[in-house]
N, C-alpha and C positions, 0 to 999 in steps of 0.2 A: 676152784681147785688150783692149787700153787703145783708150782714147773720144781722138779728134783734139783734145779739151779735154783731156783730165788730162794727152796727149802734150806739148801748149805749156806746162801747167800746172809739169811737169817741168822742160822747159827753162828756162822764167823764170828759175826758181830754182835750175839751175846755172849760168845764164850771170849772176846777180845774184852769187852764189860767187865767182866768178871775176874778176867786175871788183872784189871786194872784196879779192881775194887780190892783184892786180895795183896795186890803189890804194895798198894797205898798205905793197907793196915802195917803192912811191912813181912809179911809172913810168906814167901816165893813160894817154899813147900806148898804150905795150901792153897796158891795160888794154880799151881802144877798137880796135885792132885785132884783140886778143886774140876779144872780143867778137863784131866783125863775123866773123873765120873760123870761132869755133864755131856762128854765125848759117847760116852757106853749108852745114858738114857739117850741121846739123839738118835743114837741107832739105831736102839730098839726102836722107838719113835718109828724111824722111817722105814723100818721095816714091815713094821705094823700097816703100815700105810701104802707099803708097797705089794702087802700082799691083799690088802684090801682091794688096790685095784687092779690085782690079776684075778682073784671070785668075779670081780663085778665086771670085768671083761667076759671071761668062760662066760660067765650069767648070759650075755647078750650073744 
């Protein structure tokens, strides 16, 4: 189980990836929208994750 820090920790640094990958093709826009939609699925992500383990707390 990863800590809510090394989670963001992760992301940073594929969404830093990515807006490198997008700057390189030369298109900032997508590099910046690219960015904010991988921002929205992260969240849902950890939120998922987050509520998974509040059940699995209550559970015990």
């Amino acid at each position: 189980m990863i800590t809510l820090l090394q989670f963001f920790t992760q992301i940073k640094m594929l969404a830093h990836q990515l807006i490198q990958v997008f700057y390189n093709i030369g298109s900032f826009d997508l590099a910046f929208f690219g960015f904010i939609k991988f921002l929205a699925i992260a969240e849902v992500v950890c939120e998922q994750k987050f509520i998974a383990a509040v059940k699995q707390a209550i559970a015990i």
